[in-house]
C-alpha positions as CSV (number, residue, x, y, z in Angstrom):
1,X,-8.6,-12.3,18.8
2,X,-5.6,-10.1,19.1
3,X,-1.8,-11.6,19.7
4,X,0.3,-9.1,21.2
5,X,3.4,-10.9,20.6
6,X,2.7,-12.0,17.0
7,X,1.8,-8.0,16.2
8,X,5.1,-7.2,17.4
9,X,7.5,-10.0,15.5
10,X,5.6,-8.1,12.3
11,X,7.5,-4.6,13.9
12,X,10.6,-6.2,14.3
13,X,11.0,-8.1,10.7
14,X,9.6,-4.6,9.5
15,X,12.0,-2.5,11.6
16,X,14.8,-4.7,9.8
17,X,13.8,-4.7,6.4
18,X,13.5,-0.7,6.9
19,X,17.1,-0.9,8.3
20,X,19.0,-2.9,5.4
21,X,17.4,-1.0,2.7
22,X,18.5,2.5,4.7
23,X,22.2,0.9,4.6
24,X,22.2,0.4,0.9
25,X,20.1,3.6,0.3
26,X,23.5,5.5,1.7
27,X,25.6,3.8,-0.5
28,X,24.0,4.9,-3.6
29,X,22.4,8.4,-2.1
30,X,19.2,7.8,-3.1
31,X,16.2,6.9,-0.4
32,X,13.5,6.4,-3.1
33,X,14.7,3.0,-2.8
34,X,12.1,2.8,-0.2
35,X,8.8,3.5,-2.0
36,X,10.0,-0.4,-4.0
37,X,10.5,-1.3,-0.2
38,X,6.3,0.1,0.9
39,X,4.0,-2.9,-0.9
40,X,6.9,-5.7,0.2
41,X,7.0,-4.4,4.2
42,X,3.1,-5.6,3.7
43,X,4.1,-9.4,2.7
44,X,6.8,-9.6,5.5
45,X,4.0,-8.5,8.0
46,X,1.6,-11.0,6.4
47,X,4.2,-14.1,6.2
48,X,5.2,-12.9,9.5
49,X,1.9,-13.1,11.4
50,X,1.3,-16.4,9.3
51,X,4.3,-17.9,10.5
52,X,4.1,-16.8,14.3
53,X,0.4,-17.4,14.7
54,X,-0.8,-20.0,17.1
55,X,-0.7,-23.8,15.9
56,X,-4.1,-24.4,14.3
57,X,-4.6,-27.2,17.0
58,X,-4.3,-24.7,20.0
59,X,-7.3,-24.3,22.5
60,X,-8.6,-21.1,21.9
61,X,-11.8,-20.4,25.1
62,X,-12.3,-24.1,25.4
63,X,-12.5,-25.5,22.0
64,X,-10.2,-26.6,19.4
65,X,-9.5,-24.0,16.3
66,X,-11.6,-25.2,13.0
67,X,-8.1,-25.9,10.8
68,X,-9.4,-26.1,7.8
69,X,-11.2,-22.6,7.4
70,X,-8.5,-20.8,9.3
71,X,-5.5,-22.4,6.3
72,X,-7.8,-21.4,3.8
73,X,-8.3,-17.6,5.1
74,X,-4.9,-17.7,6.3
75,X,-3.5,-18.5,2.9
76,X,-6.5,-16.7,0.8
77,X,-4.7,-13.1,2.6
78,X,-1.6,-14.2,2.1
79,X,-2.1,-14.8,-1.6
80,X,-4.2,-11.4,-2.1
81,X,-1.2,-9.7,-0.2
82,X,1.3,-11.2,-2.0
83,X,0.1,-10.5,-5.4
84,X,-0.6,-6.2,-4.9
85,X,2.9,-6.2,-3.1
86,X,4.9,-8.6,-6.0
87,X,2.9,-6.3,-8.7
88,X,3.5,-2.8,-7.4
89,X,7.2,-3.4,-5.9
90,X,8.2,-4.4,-9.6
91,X,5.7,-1.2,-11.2
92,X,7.7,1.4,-8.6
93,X,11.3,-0.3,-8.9
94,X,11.2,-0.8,-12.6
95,X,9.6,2.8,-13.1
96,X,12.6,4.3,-11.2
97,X,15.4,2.3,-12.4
98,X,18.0,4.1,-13.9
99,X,16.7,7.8,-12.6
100,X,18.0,10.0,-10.0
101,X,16.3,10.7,-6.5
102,X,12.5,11.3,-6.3
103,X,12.6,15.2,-6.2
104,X,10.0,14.4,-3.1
105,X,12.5,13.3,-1.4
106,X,15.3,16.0,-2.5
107,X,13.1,18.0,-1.0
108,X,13.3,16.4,1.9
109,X,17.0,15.9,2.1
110,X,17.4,19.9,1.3
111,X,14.9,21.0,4.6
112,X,17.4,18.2,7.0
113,X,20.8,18.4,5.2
114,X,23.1,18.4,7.2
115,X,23.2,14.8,8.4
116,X,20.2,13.6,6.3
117,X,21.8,10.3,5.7
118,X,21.4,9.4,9.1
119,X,18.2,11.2,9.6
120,X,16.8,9.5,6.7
121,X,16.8,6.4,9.0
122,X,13.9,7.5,11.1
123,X,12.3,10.2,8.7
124,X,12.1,8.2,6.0
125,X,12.5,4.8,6.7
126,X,11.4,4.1,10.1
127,X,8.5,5.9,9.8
128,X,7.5,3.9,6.7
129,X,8.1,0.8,8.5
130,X,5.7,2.0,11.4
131,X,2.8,3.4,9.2
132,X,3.1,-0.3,7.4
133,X,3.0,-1.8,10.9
134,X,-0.1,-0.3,11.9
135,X,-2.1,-0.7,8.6
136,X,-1.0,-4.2,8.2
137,X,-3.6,-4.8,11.3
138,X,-6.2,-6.4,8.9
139,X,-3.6,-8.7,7.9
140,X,-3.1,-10.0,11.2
141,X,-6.9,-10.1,12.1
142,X,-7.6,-12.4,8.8
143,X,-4.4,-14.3,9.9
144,X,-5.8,-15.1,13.7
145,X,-9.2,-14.9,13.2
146,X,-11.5,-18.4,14.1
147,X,-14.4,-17.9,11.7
148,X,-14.8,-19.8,8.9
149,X,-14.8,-18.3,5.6
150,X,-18.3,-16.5,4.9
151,X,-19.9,-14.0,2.6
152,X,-17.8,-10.6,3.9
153,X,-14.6,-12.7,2.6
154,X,-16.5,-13.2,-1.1
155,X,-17.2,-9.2,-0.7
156,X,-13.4,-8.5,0.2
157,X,-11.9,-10.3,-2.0
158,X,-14.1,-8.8,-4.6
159,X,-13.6,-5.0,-3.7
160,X,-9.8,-6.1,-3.9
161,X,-10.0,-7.6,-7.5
162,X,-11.6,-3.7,-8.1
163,X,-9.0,-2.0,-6.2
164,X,-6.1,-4.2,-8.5
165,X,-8.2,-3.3,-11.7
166,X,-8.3,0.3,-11.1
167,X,-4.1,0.2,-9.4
168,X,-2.9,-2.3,-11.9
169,X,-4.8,-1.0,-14.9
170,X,-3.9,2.6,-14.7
171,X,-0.5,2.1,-13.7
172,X,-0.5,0.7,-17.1
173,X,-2.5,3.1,-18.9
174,X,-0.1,6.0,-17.6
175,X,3.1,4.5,-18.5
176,X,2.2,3.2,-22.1
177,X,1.4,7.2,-22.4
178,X,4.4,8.0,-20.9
179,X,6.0,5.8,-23.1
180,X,4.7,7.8,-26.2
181,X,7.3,11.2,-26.9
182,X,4.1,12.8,-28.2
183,X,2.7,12.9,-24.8
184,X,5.7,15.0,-23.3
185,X,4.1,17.6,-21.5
186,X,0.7,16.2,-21.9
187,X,-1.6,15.9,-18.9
188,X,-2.9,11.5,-19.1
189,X,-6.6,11.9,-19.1
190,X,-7.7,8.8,-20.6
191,X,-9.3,5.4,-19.8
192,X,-9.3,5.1,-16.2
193,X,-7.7,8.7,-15.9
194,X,-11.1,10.1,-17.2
195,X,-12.8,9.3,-14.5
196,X,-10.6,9.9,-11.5
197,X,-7.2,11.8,-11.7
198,X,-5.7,9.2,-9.0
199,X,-6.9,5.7,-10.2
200,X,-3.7,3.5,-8.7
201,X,-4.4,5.5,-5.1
202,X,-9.0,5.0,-5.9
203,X,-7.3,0.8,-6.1
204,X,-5.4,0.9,-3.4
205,X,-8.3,2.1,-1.1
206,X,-10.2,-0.2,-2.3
207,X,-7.6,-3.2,-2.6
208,X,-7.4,-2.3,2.1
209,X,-10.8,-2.0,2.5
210,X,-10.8,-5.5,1.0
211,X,-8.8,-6.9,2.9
212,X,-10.5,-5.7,6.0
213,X,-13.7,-6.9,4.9
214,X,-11.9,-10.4,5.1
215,X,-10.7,-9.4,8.5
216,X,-13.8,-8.1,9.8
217,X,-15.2,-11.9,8.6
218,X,-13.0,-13.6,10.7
219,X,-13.6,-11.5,13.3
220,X,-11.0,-8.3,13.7
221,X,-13.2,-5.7,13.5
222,X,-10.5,-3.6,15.5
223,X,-8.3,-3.8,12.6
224,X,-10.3,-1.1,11.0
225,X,-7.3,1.4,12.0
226,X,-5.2,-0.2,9.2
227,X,-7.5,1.3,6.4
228,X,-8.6,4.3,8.4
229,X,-5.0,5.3,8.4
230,X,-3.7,4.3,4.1
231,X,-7.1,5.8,3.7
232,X,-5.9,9.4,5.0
233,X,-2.5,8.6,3.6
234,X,-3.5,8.3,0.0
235,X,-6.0,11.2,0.4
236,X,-4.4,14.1,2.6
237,X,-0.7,13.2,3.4
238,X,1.5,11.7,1.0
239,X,-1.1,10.8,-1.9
240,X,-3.3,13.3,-3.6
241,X,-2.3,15.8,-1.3
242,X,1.4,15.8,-2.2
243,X,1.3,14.7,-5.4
244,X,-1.0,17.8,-6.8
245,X,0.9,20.5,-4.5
246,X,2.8,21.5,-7.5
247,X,2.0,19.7,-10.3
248,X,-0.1,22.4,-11.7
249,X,2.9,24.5,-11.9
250,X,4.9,21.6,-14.0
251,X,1.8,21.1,-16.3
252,X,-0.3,23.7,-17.6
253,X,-3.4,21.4,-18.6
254,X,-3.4,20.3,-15.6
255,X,-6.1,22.8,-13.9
256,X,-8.3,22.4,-16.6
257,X,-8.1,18.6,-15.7
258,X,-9.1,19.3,-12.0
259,X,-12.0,20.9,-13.3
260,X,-13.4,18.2,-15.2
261,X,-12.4,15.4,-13.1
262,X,-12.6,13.6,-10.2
263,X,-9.8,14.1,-7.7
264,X,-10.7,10.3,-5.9
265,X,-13.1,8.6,-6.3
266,X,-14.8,7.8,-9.8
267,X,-17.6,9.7,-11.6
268,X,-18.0,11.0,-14.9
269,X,-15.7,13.9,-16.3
270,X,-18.0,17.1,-15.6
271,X,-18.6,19.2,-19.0
């Protein structure tokens, strides 16, 4: 079941959101404002499709929708959305308190200076709003769906608990090292960082494959473009990718880390 019009109330809220925060990213100068912005554009879209979705009592091909496995899968995505987004938003917003720009995004406002304030509206964030459109997808299929709950929903929301281990747990891991002045300089290969140099992006795959499985239970298997697309995100365009362009340059352990270990997904550190 697809709703056109519920899909598109997601763009709008999303397209708004992007807007404000460009406003007050102007003020201060700084777009990386927007990366606390990315998990929370994910909850508006979910609240948004839950809100705007058909009334549970609604004919739907001759018979009346089964209301009370539709509320529970309805509010079992909204919860599993709304605690990766809470957690993460407050991770990336507390991480960059305080500091200046992103130098990612320096970059960026050096290759379209000048006028980059205004151009930042598009570039940065209503592009971000639009990629967060299209991968929230699953969120909209679990939201509509007529199934009742079933196996694939135990399977998703299982793959998402492993996803929020591996994000959760080595966003923690890497900023109690950071935390440590003996580290400076040091490359963080330990715990869950000895066994894949991107642990937080190896969760976040799995925390939107997760939530398709729970899609594809209630039916949306067309929502597979929402993963498809973080997938290639997280491991060619503004994940791995971008991250390791230069960091080997920054950190001279670094390389030897490569070696050893696992650019993605998990597997033992290689000898």
């Amino acid at each position: 079941m697809f709703d056109l019009s519920v899909y598109l109330s997601g763009l709008v809220v999303l397209g708004a959101a992007a807007f404000l925060t460009w406003v007050v990213s102007v003020q201060r100068r700084n777009v990386a404002i927007v990366d606390g912005l990315w998990s929370l554009m994910f909850l508006m879209a979910a609240a948004t499709y839950w809100y705007t979705a058909p009334a549970f009592d609604a004919p739907v091909a001759g018979e009346h929708l089964r209301a009370p496995g539709i509320l529970e899968r309805r509010e079992l995505v909204l919860a599993l959305v709304a605690i990766w987004a809470i957690r993460l938003a407050v991770y990336i917003t507390a991480r960059n308190w305080g500091h200046p720009e992103d130098r990612r995004y320096q970059a960026i406002r050096r290759r379209n200076d000048p006028g980059f304030a205004f151009k930042s509206l598009y570039l940065v964030f209503g592009l971000q709003a639009v990629l967060a459109w299209v991968i929230s997808l699953p969120l909209l299929g679990a939201v509509l769906g007529v199934r009742p709950l079933g196996l694939l929903d135990l399977a998703g929301v299982a793959l998402w608990l492993v996803g929020m281990i591996f994000e959760a747990g080595g966003d923690g891991q890497l900023a109690r090292f950071r935390a440590d002045p003996a580290n400076a300089g040091k490359v963080m290969d330990r715990g869950l960082w000895r066994y894949t140099r991107h642990p937080n992006y190896f969760g976040d795959f799995c925390v939107w494959w997760g939530l398709y499985l729970v899609a594809l239970s209630a039916g949306a298997w067309w929502s597979i473009v929402g993963p498809l697309l973080m997938s290639v995100l997280l491991m060619r365009v503004s994940g791995v990718t971008l991250l390791e362009k230069d960091i080997g340059g920054r950190r001279p352990g670094y390389a030897e880390y490569v070696r050893r270990t696992n650019a993605f997904f998990p597997g033992p550190p290689r000898d």
